[in-house]
N, C-alpha and C positions, 0 to 999 in steps of 0.2 A: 723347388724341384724335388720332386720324390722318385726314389728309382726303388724296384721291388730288386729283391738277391736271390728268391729262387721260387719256385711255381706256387702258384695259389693255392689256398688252405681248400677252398670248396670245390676245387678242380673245374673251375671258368676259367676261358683264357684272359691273357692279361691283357684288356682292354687302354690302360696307360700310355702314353706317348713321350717316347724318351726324348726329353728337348736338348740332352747336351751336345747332340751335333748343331742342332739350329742356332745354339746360343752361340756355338764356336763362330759359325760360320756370318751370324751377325758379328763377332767382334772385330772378325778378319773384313768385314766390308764397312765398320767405322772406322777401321785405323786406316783403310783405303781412300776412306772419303775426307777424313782430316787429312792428307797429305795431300790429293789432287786438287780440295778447294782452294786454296791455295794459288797455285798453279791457272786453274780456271779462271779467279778473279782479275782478270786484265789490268794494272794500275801502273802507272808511267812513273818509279820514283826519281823525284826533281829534287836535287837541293840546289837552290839560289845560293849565286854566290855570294859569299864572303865580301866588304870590302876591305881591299887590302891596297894599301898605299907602295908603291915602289919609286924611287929615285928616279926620272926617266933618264936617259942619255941622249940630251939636246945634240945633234949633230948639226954642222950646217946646210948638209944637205936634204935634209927631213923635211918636210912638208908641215908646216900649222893650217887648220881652217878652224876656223872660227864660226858657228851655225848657231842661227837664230830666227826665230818668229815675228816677221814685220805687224806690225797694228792689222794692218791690213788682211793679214793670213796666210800672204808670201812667204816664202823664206829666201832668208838674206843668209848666203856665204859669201865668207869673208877670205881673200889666199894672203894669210899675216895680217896686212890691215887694209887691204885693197877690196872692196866688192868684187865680186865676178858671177857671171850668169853657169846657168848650166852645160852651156854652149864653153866659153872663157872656162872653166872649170877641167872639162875634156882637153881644150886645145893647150892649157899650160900644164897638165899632168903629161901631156904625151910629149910637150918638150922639153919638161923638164927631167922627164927619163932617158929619153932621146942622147940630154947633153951627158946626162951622169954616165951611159952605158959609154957612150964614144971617149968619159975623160975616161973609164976605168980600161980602156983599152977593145971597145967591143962586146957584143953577148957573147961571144967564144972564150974570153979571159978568164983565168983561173980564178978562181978569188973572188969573184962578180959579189960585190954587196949592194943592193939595190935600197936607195932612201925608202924610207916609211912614212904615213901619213899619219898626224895625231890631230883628232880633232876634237875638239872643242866645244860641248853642245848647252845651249841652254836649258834648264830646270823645265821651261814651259816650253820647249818647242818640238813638235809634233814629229813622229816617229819619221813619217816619210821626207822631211827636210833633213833630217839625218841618213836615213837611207837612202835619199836622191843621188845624196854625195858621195855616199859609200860608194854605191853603185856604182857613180861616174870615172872616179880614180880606179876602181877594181878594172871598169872596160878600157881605162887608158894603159894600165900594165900593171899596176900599183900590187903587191903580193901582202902587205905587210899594213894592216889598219890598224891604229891603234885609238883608244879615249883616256884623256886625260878629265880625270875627276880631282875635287881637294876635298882634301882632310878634313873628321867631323875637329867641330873644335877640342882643345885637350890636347892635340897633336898624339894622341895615342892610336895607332891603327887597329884594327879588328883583326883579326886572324879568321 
């Protein structure tokens, strides 16, 4: 960049073009465009969870199911160690909340703690036989899902 400081020797005008507004005004639209790209690049950040081991607290009013992949491609849930269909599934979740709201005194009662469900799933067994189930106990009233996974060996948990 050359800038002249005062009129020309041969008295022509000074044909040069002074670039230090341009150069300004490039740098003021890089530092614009390093900040908004940014911004513009859409990117959803996901961290996977962790596993992390916790104690559960077996209640006796808690729900176990037990879900798995039959040979056949069915899925077999299990309420403890009883089969049941998806039908049986619905009909013992709704009465088994049914009994717990009525011992705790009603849905109006203070204090209302409502059982949880922990289930159970196999390694190999397909999302939607886990989610059938979900699903089912959520439409019978169920607020509270839980998975029970175990510990890599070591017994050391991940954080």
């Amino acid at each position: 960049m050359a800038m002249s400081a005062g009129p020309s020797d041969d008295g022509a005008p000074m044909s040069d073009i002074n670039t230090t507004p341009l150069v300004d005004v490039m740098l003021v639209l890089l530092i614009i465009f390093l900040i908004t790209v940014p911004v513009v690049i859409q990117t959803v950040p996901v961290k996977l969870p962790s596993v992390r081991y916790e104690a559960t607290t077996t209640k006796p009013e808690n729900v176990a199911l037990s879900i798995r992949a039959a040979p056949n491609g069915a899925c077999e849930v299990y309420w403890g160690q009883t089969p049941v269909t998806a039908q049986e599934l619905l009909d013992r979740s709704v009465d088994k909340l049914k009994k717990e709201i009525d011992k705790q005194g009603g849905p109006t009662a203070p204090g209302l703690e409502l059982p949880e469900v922990h289930i159970r799933g196999d390694v190999n067994t397909p999302y939607r036989c886990i989610g059938g189930a979900m699903v089912t106990v959520q439409r019978a009233g169920f607020q509270r899902v839980g998975f029970i996974s175990e510990p890599p060996p070591g017994g050391n948990a991940r954080l």
